[in-house]
C-alpha positions in Angstrom: -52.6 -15.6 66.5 -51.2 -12.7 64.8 -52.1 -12.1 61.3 -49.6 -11.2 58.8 -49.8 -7.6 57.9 -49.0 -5.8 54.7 -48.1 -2.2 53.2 -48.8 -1.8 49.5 -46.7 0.6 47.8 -48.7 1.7 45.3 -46.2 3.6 42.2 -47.3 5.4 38.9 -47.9 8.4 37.0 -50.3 11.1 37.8 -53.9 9.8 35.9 -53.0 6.2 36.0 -55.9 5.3 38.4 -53.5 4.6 41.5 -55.9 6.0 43.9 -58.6 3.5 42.8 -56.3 0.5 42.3 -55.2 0.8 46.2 -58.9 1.6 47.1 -59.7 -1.9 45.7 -56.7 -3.8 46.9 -57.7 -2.6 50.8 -61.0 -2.2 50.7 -61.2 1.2 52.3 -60.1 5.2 51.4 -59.0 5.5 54.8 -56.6 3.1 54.4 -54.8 4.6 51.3 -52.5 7.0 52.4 -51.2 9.6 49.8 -49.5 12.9 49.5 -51.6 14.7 47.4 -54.5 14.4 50.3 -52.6 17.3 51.9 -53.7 19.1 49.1 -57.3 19.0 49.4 -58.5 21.6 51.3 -60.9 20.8 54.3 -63.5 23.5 54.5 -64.6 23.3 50.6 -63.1 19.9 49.5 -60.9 21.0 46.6 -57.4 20.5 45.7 -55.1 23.6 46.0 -51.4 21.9 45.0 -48.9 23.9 46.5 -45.5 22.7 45.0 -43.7 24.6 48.2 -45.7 22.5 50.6 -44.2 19.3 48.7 -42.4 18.0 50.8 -44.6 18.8 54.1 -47.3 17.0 52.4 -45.0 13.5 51.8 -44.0 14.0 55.5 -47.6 14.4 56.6 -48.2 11.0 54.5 -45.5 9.3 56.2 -46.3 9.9 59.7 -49.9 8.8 59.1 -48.8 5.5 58.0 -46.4 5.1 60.9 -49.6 6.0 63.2 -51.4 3.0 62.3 -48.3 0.9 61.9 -48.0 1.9 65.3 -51.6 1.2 65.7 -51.3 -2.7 64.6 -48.3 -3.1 67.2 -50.9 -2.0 69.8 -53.7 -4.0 68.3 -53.1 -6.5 65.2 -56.6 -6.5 64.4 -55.8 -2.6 63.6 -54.1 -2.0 60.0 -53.7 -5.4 58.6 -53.3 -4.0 55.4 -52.5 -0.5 53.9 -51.7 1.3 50.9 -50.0 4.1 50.1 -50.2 5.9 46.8 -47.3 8.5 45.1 -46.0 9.0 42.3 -42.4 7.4 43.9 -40.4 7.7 40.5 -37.2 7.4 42.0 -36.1 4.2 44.7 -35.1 6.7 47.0 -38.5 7.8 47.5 -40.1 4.8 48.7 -37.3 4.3 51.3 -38.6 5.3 54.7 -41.6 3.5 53.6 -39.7 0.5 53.5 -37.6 1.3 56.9 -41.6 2.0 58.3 -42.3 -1.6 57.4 -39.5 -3.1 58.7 -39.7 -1.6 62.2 -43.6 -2.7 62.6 -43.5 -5.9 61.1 -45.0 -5.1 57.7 -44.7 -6.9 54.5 -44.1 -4.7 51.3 -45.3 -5.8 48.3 -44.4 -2.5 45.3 -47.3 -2.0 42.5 -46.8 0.3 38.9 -49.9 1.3 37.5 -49.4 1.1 34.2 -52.1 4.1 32.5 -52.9 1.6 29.5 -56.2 2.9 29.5 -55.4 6.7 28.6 -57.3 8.2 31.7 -56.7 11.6 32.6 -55.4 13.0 35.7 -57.3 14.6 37.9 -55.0 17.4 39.1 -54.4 19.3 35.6 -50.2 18.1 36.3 -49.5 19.4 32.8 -47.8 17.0 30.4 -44.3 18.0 30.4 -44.5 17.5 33.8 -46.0 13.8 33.5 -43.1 13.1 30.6 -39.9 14.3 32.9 -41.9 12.0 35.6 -41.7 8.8 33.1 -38.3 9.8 32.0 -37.3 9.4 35.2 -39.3 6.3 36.6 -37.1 3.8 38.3 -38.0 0.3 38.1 -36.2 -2.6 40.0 -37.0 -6.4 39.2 
C-alpha cells in the first residue's frame, strides 16, 4: 500500500525558529532541507554566507529534495515526509518546490513561522535586512 507522502514548506523570517519547527514536524535534520546549509562550511562547521553564492545555494537545496523525491518513487518507504526551510518571501520562490511535488506525488502543506517569541537569528542577517524581508512577505490564504 503506498503511503501518502508530504513536503512541508516551511516560510518565515531569519530567527523565527524555522529550522527547529521543521526538525519537529519530521522528526529528523536530515530531512529538513534549507539553503543556508550551503553555507556551513564542512571542514570547521561554521557558517560563511556568501550573498554571491545565493542562488547556487537555493539550487543545491532544490536538487537535494528532488533526490529523495526521486528516492520515494523508487522506494515509498523512502521520504514520506520532508521539509524544507527558506525564508520564501515572495510566491515565486516556492514555485519549483511546488512543480517538485507535483511530479513525485507529494502533498504540500505551506507553514509561516510567526517570531512571537523575539528569538534572535543565528546568522547576524542585520535588521534592515530582516524589515525589507517582512515588507516584502507574501502571504496567500
Amino acid at each position: 500500500c503506498t503511503m501518502e507522502k508530504i513536503l512541508y514548506i516551511v516560510r518565515g523570517i531569519p530567527g523565527s525558529g524555522k529550522s527547529t519547527f521543521a526538525e519537529q514536524i519530521v522528526g529528523a535534520d536530515f530531512l529538513v532541507f534549507e539553503a543556508d546549509k550551503y553555507f556551513i562550511n564542512q571542514d570547521n562547521g561554521k557558517y560563511e554566507f556568501d550573498i554571491s553564492k545565493i542562488k547556487d545555494a537555493h539550487k543545491w537545496c532544490q536538487n537535494l529534495v528532488e533526490n529523495c523525491m526521486k528516492d520515494s518513487m523508487v522506494n515509498d518507504q523512502y521520504y514520506r515526509e520532508i521539509a524544507v526551510s527558506n525564508t520564501f518571501t515572495q510566491e515565486w520562490e516556492m514555485e519549483a518546490y511546488y512543480k517538485l511535488a507535483q511530479e513525485h506525488g507529494y502533498r504540500v502543506h505551506s507553514i509561516i513561522v510567526e517570531n512571537r517569541h523575539e528569538g534572535k537569528n543565528i546568522h547576524d542577517v542585520p535588521e534592515e535586512k530582516i524589515k525589507q524581508m517582512k515588507d516584502r512577505f507574501e502571504v496567500k490564504l
